[in-house]
C-alpha positions in Angstrom: 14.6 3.0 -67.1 11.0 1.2 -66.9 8.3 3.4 -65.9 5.0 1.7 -64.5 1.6 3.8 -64.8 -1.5 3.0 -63.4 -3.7 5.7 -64.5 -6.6 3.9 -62.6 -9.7 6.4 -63.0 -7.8 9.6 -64.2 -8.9 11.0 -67.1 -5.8 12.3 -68.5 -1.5 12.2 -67.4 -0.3 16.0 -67.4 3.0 16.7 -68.7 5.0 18.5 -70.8 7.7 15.6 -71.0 7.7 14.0 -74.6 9.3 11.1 -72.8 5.4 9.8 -72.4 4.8 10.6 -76.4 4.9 7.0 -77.2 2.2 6.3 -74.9 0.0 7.7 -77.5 0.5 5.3 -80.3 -0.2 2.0 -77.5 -4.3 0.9 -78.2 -4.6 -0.8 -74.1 -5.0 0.7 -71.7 -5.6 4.1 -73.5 -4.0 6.8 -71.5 -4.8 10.6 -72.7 -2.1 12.6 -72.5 -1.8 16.0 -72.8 -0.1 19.4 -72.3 -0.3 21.9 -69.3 -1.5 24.0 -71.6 -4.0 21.7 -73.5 -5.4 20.6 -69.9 -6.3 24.5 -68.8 -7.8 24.5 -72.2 -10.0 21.4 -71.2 -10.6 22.8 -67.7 -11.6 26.3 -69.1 -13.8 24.7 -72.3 -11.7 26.0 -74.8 
């Protein structure tokens, strides 16, 4: 399967499927993902 992202303008991709882990280790484009749970953190400035 070949999945094809444009994150465009977002600031982070939201999951909680490590399928996207390797998408951390790529340098361009740089593509923050994290956790449900880390993004509430973000969103509530913890």
């Amino acid at each position: 399967m070949i999945a094809v992202i444009d994150t465009g303008s977002a600031d982070y991709l939201v999951t909680n499927d490590k399928h996207f882990n390797p998408l951390k280790t790529i340098d361009f484009p740089k593509i923050n993902i994290v956790t449900i749970d880390g993004f509430k953190n973000i969103i509530l400035g913890i």
